[in-house]
N, CA and C of each residue as an Amber inpcrd file, in Angstrom:
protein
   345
 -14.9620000   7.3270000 -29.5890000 -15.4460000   7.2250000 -28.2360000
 -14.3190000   7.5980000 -27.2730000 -14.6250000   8.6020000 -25.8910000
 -13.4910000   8.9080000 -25.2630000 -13.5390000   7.7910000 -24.3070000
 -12.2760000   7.3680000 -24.2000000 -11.8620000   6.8330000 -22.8670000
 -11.5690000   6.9520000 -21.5440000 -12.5730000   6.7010000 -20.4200000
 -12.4520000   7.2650000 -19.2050000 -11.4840000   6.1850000 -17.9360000
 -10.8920000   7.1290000 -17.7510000 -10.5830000   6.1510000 -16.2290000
 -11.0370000   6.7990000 -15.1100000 -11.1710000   5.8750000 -14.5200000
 -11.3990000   6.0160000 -13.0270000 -10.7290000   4.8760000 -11.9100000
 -10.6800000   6.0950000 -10.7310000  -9.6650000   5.4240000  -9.8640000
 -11.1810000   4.3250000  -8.7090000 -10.3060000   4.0590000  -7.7090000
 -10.9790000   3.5720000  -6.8810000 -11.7690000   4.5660000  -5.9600000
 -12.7750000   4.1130000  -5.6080000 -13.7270000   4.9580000  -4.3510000
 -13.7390000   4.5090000  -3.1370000 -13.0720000   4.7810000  -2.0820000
 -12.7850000   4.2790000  -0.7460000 -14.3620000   5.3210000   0.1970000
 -15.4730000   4.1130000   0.7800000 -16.2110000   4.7880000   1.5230000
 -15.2570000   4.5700000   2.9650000 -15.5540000   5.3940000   4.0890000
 -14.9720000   5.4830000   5.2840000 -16.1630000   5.9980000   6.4420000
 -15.8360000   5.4980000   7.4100000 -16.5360000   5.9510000   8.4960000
 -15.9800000   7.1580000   9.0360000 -16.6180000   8.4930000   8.8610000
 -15.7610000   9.6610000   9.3940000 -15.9120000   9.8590000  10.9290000
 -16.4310000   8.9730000  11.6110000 -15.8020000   9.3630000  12.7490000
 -14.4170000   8.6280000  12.9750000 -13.9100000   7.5380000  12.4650000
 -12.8600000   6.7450000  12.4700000 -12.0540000   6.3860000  12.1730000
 -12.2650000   6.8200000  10.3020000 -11.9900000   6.4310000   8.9760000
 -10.9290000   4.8150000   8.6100000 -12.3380000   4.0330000   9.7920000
 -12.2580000   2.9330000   9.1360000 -12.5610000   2.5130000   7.5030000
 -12.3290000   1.6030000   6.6390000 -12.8860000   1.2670000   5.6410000
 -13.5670000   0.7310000   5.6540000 -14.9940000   1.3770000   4.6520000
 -16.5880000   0.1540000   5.1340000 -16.3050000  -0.4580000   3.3710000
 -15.7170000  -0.1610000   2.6350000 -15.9980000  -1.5240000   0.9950000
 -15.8860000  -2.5360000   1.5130000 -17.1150000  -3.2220000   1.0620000
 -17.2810000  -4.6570000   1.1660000 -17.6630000  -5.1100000   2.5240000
 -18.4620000  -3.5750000   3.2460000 -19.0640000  -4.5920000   4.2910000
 -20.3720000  -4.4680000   4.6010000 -21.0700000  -3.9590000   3.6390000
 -22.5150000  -3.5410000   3.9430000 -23.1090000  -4.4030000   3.1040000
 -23.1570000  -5.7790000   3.4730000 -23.9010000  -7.0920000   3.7080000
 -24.5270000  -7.7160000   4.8510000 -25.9640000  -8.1780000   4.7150000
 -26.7250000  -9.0750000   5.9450000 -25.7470000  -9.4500000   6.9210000
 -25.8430000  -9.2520000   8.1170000 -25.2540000  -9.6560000   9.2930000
 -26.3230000 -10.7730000  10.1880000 -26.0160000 -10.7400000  10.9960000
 -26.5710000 -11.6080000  12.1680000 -25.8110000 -12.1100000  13.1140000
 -26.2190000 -11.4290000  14.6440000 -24.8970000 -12.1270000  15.5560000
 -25.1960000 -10.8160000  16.5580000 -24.2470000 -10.4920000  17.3410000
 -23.7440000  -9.7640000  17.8130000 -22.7820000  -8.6940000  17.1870000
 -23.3470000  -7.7110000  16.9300000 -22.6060000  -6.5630000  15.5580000
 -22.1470000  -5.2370000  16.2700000 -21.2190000  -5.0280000  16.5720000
 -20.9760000  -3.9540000  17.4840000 -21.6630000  -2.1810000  16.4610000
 -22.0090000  -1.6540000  17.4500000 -22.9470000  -0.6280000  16.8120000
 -21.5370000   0.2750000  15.7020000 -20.9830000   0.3930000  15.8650000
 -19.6490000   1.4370000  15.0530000 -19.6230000   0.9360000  13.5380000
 -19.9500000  -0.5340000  13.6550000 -19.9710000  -1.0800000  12.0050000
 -20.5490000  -0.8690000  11.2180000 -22.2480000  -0.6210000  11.5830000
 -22.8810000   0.4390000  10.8550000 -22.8760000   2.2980000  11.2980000
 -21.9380000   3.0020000  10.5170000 -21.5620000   4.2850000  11.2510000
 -23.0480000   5.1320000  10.8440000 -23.3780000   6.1250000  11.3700000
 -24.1120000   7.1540000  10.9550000 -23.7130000   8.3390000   9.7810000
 -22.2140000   8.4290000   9.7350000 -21.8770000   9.2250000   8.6630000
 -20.9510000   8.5960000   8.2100000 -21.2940000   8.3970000   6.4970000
 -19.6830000   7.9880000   5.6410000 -19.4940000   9.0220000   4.6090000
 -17.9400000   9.2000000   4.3580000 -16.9200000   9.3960000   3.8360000
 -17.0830000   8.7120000   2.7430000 -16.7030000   9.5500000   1.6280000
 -16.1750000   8.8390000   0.3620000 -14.7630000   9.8490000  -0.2880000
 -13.9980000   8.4330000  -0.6590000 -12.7460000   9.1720000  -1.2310000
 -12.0340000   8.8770000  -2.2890000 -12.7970000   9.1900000  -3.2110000
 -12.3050000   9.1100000  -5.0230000 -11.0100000   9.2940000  -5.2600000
 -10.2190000   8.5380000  -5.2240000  -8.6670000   8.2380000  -5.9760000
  -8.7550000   8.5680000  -7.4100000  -7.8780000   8.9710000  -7.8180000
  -7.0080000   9.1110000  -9.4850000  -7.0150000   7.8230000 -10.1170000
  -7.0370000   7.4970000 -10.9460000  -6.9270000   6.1120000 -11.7200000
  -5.6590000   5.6520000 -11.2790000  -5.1910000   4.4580000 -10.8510000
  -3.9630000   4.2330000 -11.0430000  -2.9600000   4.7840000  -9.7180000
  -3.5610000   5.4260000  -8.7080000  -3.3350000   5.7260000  -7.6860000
  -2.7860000   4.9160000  -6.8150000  -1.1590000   5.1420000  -6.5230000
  -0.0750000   4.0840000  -5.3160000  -0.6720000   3.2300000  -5.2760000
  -1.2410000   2.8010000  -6.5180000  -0.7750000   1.3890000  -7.1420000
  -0.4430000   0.2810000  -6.5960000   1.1380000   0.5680000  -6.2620000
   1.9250000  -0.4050000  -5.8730000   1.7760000  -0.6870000  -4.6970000
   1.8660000   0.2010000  -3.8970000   1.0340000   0.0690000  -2.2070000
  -0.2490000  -0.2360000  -2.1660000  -0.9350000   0.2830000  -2.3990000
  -2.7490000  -0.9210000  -2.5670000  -2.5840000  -2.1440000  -2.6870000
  -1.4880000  -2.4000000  -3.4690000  -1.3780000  -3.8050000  -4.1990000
  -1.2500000  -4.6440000  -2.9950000  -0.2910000  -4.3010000  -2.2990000
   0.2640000  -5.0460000  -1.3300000   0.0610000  -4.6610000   0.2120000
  -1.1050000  -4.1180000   0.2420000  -1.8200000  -3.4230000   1.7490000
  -2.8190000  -4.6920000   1.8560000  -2.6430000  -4.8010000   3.1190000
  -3.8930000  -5.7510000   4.0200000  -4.7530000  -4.5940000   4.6930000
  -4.2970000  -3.7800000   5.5060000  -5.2360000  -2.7980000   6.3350000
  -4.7410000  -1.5010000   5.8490000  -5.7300000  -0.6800000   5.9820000
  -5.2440000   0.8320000   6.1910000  -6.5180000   1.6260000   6.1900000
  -6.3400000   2.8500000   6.5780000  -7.7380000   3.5110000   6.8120000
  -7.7330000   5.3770000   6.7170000  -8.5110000   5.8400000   6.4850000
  -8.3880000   7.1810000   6.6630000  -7.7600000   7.8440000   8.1840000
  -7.0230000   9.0680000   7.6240000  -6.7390000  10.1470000   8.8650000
  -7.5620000  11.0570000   8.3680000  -8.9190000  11.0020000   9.4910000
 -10.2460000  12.0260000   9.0780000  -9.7610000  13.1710000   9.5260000
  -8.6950000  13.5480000  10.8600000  -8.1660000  15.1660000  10.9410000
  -7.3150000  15.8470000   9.7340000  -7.3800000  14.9190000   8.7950000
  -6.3040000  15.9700000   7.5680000  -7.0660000  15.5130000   6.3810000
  -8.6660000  14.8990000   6.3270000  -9.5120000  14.9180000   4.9520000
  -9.7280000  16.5770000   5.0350000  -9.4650000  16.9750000   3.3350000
  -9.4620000  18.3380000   2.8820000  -8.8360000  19.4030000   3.3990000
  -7.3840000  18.7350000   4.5360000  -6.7160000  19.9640000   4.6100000
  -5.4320000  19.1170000   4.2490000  -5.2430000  17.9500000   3.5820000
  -3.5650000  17.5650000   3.0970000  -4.2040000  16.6780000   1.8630000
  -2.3930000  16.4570000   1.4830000  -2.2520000  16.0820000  -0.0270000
  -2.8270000  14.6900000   0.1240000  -3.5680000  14.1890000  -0.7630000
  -4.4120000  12.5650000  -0.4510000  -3.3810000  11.6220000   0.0280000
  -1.6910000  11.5390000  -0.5470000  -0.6640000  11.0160000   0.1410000
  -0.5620000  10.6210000   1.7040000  -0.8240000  12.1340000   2.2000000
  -0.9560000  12.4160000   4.2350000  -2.1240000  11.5310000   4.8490000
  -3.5140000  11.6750000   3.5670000  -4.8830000  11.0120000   3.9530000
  -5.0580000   9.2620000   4.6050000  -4.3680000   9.0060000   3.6380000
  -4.3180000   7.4730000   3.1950000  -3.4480000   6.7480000   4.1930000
  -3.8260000   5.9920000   5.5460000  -2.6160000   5.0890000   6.1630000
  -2.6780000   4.2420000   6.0860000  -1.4840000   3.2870000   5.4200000
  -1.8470000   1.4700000   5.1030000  -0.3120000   1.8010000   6.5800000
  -1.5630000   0.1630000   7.2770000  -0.8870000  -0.0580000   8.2260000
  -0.4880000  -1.2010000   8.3180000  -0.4350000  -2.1550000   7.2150000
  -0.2050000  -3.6840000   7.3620000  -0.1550000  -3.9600000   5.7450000
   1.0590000  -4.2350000   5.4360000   1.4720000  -4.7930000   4.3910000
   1.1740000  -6.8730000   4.3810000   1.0160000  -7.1180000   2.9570000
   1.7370000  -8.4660000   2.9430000   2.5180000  -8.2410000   3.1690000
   3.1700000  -9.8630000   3.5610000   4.8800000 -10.1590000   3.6770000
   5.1490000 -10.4690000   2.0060000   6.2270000 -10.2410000   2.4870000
   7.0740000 -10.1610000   1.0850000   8.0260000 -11.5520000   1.0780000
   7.5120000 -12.7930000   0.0920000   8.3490000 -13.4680000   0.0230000
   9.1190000 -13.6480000  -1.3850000  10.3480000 -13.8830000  -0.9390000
  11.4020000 -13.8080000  -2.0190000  11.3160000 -14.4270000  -2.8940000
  11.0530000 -14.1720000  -4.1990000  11.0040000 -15.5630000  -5.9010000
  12.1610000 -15.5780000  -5.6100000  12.5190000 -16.8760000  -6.2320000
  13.9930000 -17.6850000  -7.3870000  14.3780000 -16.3120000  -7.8390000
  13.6780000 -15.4710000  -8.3800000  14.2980000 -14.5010000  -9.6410000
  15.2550000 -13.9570000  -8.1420000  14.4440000 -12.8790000  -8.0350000
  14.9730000 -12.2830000  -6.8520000  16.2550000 -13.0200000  -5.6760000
  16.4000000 -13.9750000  -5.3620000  17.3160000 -14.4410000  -4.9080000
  18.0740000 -15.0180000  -6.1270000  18.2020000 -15.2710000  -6.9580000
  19.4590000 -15.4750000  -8.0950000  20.1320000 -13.7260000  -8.4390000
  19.2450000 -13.0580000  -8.8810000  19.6520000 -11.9800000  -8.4930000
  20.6120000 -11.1130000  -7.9370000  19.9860000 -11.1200000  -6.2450000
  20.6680000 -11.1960000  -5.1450000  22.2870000 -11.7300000  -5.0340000
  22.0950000 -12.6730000  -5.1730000  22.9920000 -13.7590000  -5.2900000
  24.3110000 -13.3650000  -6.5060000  24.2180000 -13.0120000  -7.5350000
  24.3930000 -12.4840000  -8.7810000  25.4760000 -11.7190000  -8.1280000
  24.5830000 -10.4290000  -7.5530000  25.0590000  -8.8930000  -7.3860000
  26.2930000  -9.4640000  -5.9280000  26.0660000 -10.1680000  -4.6720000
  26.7680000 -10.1860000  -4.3900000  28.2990000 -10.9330000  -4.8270000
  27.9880000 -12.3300000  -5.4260000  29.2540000 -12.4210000  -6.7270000
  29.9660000 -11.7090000  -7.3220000  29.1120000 -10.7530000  -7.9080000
  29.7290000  -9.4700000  -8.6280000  30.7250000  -8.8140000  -7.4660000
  30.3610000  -8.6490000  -6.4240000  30.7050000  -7.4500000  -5.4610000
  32.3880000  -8.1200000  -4.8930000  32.2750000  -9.1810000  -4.7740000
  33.2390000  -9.8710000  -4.4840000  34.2360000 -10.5380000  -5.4380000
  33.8730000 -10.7740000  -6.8610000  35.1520000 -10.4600000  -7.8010000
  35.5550000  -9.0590000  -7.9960000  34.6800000  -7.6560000  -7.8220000
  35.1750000  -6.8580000  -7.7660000  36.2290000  -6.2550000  -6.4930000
  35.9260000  -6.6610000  -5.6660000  36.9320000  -6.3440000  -4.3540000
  37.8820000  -7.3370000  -4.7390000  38.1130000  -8.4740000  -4.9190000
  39.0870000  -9.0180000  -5.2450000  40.6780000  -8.6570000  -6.4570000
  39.5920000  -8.7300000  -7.4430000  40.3150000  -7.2250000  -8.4190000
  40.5430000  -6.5590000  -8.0570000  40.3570000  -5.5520000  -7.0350000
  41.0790000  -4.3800000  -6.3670000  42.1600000  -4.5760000  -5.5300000
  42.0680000  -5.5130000  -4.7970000  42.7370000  -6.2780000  -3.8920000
  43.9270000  -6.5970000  -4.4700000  44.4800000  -7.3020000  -5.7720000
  45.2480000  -7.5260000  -6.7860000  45.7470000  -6.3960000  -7.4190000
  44.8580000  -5.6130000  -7.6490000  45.6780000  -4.0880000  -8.8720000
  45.7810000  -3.4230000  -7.8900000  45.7400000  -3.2070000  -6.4550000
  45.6670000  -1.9110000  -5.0000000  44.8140000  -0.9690000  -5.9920000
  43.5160000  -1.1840000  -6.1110000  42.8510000   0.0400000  -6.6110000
  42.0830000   0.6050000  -5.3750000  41.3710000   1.7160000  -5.9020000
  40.3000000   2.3500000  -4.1250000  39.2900000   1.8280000  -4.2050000
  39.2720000   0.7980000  -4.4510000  37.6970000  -0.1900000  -3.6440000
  38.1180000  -0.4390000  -2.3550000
């Protein structure tokens, strides 16, 4: 059996290229008319596609003046990351490397080497 991947499918509002996943559910209220658009966008990613940035995007949305004339890279604007808070690992780490940095200047300091 072959194995397929597939990436994610981002629909968009092309007049705006807001992101509509996950919002074309029952409403009720006061719904400003733009939320349901008249024309959407769809934009099939690669499997496995910046990944690492999806991961950690809160917002981002299409640039509809460069769908099908730039590299999907140019397409794609995440405009709001999580914050990034620091693990234990990462600050021992940290911590580590600057230790390091400072017995090494010290050693230099002692032998006059070019640190």
């Amino acid at each position: 059996m072959d194995v397929k991947k597939i990436g994610y499918r981002l629909i968009y509002n092309k007049e705006n290229g807001n992101i509509l996943n996950g919002t074309f559910g029952e409403m009720e209220g006061t719904i400003p008319d733009w939320f349901r658009p008249k024309e959407l966008g769809i934009l099939d990613l690669p499997f496995a596609y910046n990944d690492n940035n999806f991961r950690e995007a809160l917002e981002y949305h299409i640039d509809v003046t460069k769908v099908g004339k730039s590299e999907l890279k140019y397409i794609i604007v995440i405009t709001k990351y999580k914050e990034h808070i620091e693990t234990e690992e990462e600050k021992l780490r940290k911590e580590n490397k600057k230790l390091e940095n400072q017995i090494l200047l010290q050693n230099d300091k002692e032998v006059g080497g070019i640190l």
